[in-house]
N, C-alpha and C positions, 0 to 999 in steps of 0.2 A: 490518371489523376487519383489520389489517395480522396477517399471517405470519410467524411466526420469523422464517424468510430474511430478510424483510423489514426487520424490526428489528436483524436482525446486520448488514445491508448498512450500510443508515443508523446506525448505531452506530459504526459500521467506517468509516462515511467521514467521521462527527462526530472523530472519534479520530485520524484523519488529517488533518485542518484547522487542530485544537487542537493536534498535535504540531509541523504545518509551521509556527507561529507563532513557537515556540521558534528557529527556522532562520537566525535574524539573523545571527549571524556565523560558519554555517558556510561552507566553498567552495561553489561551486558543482558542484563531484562530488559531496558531501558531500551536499548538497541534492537532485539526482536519485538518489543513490544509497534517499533517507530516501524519494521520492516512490515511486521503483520499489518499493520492499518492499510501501508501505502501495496501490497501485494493484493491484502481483502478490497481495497476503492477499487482498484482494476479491474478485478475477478469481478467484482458485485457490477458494474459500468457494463460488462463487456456482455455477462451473464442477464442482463435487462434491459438488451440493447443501448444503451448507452443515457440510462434512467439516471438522473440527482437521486432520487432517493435508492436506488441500487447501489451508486456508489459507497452514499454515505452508511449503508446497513454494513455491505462489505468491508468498510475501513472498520465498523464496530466492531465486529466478529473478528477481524482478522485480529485487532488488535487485541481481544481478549486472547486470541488464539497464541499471539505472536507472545504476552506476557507471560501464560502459564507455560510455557515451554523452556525446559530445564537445560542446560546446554554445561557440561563438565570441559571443565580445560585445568 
């Protein structure tokens, strides 16, 4: 039998697959900035046992993380 944690990871990461679908026609900042928040909620959830305000710290971070991050094509 699967764990909370467990089901909020995978929930968490169904929720973030189904979101980035939507991503057609954002930039590409736009696009890691959406990836960072929803990679930082998981990490910050998972990292605080499975804390609301873990996740929500981790979405911030990731997302600032996910924005400043420079990507050449």
């Amino acid at each position: 039998m699967q764990s909370i944690k467990q089901i909020i990871v995978s929930a968490s990461l169904v929720t973030t697959a189904l979101g980035l679908a939507g991503c057609a026609g954002m930039s590409n900042q736009d696009k890691n900035t959406a990836v960072g928040a929803g990679i930082g909620a998981v990490a910050g959830s998972v990292l605080t046992g499975g804390s609301p305000i873990g996740a929500v710290g981790g979405a911030a971070v990731g997302g600032v993380i996910g924005n400043q991050v420079k990507t050449t094509r």
